[in-house]
Legacy VTK file of the C-alpha trace (Angstrom):
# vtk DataFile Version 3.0
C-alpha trace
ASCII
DATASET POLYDATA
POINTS 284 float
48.952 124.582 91.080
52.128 122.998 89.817
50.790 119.841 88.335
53.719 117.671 87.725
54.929 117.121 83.903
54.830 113.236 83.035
56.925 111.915 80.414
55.353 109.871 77.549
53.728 106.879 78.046
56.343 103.794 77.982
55.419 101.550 75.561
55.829 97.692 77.221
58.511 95.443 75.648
58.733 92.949 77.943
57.003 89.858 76.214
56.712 86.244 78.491
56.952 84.001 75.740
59.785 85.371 74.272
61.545 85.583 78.077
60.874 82.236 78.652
58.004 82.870 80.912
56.474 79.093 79.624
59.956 77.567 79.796
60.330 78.631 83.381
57.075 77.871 84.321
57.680 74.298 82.658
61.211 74.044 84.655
59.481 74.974 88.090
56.807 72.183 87.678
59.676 69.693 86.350
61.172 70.696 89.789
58.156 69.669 91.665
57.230 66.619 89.773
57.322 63.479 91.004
60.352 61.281 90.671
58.749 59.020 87.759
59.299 54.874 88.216
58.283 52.363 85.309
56.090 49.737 86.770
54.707 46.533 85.182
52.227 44.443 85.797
52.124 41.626 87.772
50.647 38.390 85.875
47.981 37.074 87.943
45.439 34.712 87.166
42.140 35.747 89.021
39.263 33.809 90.019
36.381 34.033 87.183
34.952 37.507 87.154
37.099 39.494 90.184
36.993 42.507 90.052
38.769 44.163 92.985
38.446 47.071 95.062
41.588 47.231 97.350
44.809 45.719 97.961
47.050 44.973 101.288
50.270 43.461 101.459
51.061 40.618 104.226
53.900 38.436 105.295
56.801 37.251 102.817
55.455 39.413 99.680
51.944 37.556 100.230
49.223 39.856 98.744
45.597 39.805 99.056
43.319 41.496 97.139
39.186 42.189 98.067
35.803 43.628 96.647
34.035 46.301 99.179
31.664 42.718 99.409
34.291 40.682 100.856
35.340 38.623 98.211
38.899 38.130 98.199
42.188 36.691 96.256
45.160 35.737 97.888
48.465 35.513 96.114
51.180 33.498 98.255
54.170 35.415 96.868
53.906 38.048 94.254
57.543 36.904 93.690
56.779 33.241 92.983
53.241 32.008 92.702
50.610 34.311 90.536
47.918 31.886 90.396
44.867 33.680 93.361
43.265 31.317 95.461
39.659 32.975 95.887
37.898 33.458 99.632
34.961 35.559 101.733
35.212 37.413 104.338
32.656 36.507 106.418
30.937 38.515 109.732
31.103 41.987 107.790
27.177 42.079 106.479
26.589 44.030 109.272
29.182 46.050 109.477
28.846 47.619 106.191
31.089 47.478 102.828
34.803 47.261 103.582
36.872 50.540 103.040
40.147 48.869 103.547
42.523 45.805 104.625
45.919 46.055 106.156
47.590 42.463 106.968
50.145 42.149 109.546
51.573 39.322 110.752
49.396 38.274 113.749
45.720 39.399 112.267
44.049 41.482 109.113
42.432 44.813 110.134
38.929 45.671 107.945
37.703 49.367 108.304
34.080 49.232 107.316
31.881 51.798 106.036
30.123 52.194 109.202
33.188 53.075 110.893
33.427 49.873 112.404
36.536 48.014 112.582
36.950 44.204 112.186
39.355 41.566 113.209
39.969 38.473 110.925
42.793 36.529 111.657
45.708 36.089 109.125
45.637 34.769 106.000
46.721 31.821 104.463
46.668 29.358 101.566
43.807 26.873 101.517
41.029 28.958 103.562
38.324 29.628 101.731
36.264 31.323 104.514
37.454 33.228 107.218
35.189 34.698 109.937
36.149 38.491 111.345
34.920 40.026 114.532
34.158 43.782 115.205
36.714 45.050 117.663
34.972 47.136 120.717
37.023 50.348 120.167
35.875 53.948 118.978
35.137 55.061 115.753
37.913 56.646 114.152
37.905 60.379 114.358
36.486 62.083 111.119
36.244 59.314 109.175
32.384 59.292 109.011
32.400 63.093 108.798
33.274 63.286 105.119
32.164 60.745 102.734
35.361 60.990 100.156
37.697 60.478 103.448
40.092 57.387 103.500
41.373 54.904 106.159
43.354 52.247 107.438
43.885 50.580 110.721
46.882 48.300 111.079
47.905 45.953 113.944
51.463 46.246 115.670
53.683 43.321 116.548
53.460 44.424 120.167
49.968 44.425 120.033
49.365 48.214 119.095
46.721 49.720 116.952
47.717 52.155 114.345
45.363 54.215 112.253
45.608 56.326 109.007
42.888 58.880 108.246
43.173 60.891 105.235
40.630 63.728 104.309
41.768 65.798 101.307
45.134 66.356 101.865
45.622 66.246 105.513
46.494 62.562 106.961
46.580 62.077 110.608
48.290 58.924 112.612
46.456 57.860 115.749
47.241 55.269 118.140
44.897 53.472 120.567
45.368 53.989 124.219
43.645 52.268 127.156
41.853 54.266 129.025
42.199 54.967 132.908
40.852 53.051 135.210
39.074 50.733 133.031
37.524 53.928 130.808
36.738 53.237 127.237
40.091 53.552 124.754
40.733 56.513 123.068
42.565 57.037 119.667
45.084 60.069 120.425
46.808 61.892 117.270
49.982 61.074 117.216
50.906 63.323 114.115
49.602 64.377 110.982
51.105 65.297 107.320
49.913 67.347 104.313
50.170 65.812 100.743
52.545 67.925 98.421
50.406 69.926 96.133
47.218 69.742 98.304
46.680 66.105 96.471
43.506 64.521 97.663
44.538 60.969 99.476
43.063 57.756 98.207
44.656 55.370 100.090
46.729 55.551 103.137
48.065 52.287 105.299
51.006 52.384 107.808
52.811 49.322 109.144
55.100 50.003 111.967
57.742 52.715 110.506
56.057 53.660 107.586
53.332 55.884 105.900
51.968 54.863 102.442
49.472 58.010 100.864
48.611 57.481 97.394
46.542 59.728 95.190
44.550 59.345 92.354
47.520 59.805 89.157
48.642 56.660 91.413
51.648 58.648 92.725
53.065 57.003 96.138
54.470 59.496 99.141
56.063 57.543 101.900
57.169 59.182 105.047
59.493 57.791 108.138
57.320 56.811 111.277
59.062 57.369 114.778
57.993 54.481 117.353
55.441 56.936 118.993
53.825 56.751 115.446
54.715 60.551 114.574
56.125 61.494 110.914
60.420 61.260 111.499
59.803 64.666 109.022
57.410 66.727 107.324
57.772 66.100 103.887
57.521 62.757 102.436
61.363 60.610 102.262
60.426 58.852 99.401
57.914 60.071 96.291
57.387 57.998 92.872
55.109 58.710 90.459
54.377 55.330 88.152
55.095 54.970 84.429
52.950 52.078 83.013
51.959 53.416 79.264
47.841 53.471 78.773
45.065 54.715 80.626
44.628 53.109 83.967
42.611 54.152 87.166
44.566 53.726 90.060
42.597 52.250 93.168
44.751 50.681 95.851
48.335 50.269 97.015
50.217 48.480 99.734
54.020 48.458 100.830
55.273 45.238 100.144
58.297 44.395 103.126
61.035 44.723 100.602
60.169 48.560 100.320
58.217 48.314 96.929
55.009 49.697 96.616
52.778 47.484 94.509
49.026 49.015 93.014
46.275 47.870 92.045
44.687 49.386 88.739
42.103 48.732 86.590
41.918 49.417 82.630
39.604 48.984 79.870
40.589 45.980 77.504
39.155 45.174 74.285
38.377 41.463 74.160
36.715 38.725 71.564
34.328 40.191 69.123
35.645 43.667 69.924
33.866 43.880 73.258
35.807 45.913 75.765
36.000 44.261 79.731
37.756 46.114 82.403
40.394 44.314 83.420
42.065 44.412 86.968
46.041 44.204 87.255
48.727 44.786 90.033
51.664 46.358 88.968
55.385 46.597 90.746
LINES 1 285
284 0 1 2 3 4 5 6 7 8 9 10 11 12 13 14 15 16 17 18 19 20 21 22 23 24 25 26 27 28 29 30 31 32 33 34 35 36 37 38 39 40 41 42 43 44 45 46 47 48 49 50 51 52 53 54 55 56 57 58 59 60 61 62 63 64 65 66 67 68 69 70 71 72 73 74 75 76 77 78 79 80 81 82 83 84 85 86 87 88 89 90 91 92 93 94 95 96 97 98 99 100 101 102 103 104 105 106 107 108 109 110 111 112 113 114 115 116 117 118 119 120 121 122 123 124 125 126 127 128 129 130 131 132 133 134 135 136 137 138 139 140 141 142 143 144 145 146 147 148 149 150 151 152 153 154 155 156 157 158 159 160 161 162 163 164 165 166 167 168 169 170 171 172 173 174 175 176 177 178 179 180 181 182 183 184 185 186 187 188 189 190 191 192 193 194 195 196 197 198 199 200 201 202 203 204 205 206 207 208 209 210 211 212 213 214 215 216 217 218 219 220 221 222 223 224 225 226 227 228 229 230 231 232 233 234 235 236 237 238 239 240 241 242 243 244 245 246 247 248 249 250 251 252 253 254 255 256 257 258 259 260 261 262 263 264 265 266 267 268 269 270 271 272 273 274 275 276 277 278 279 280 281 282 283
């Protein structure tokens, strides 16, 4: 047999540090980063021990902001007034803790732990109770399937309902259409996009040509919404990632109707006698 004659063994020189293996590594991520944005807080004084859960942004850079309970804070103009005028949401006992609130200009949409959605009707300054109403229309699809899963159902100025469902990294847009003939409404998916990086959604609202998905570094994707609800594209238009300096949790955000996107964080803050609170702050 002629076994074939191998040279000898090549010795490697090829090192990735000294290539710039990390440097290119580094550049690709750079490339994939997030835009950054400085934000700053807002100053807002809250009622006497508020702690909130979520955020939504209404009418004339009005903001509200609620516990899972129903306790709420309304700020009339993020822009002007930052003194919150406390409330309660009241009819949602039995619908289970609230999941989210998206305020348009006719009404305030609640999803509800149960799956449940409620009606309240808009806010305004000098209400300190306001009653909401379960809406007879189907649970949305998936949301009770998976516990971590995030939603949001907005009303339209036409009358419309709009909802957001984010599991993971997949969000999907569904609209509400009567049924035939008097049959039950059904929520048909109008579209559906997938968070760069496979980030896992923590909040997601729409209003009536945009997508808000925000994730848990607090970085914002915002996609174009066609009239039929659909993404305009597949990836996101708009993507900022905030700068704030400290450790904060990010925990809400809403789309304010100048295009900012405001959040809601919360961050440990030592106090008198050394004793450190947790403090709750919206930033722009």
């Amino acid at each position: 047999q002629n076994e074939p004659k191998w040279g000898p063994k090549h010795a490697g020189t090829h090192d990735f540090d000294s290539n710039g293996g990390h440097r290119r590594l580094a550049e690709m991520a750079a490339a994939t980063a997030a835009p950054s944005r400085p934000v700053v807080p807002v100053p807002v004084q809250w009622p006497s021990a508020f702690e909130p859960d979520m955020l939504t942004c209404g009418p004339q850079a009005s903001v509200a902001a609620f516990t899972a309970s129903g306790l709420g804070a309304l700020i009339p103009s993020v822009a002007e007034s930052k003194v919150a005028s406390e409330f309660t949401l009241e009819g949602l006992i039995e619908l289970g803790m609230a999941r989210s609130a998206t305020w348009s200009n006719t009404s305030m949409m609640i999803v509800t732990a149960s799956g449940k959605i409620a009606s309240c009707p808009s806010l305004r300054t000098g209400l300190d109770k306001i009653t909401c109403t379960p809406l007879a229309v189907p649970a949305l699809p998936g949301f009770l399937l998976d516990e971590s899963a995030v939603a949001s159902v907005s009303e339209l100025d036409d009358g419309r309902l709009r909802a957001v469902v984010g599991t993971g990294g997949f969000v999907s847009l569904y609209e509400l259409r009567e049924g035939a003939n008097d049959e039950t409404p059904t929520w048909h998916e109008a579209g559906f996009v997938l968070v760069p990086s496979n980030d896992k959604a923590t909040t997601v609202t729409a209003t009536r040509n945009r997508l808000l998905v925000t994730v848990e570094d607090g970085t914002a994707y915002l996609w174009n919404l066609r009239r039929d609800g659909a993404p305009a594209s597949t990836k996101p238009t708009r993507t900022e990632a905030p700068v704030a300096g400290g450790r904060r949790s990010w925990q809400s955000a809403c789309l304010l109707p100048s295009g900012k996107v405001l959040r809601l964080a919360s961050k440990w803050q030592r106090g008198k006698g050394g004793v450190e609170n947790m403090k709750s702050e919206i930033l722009i």
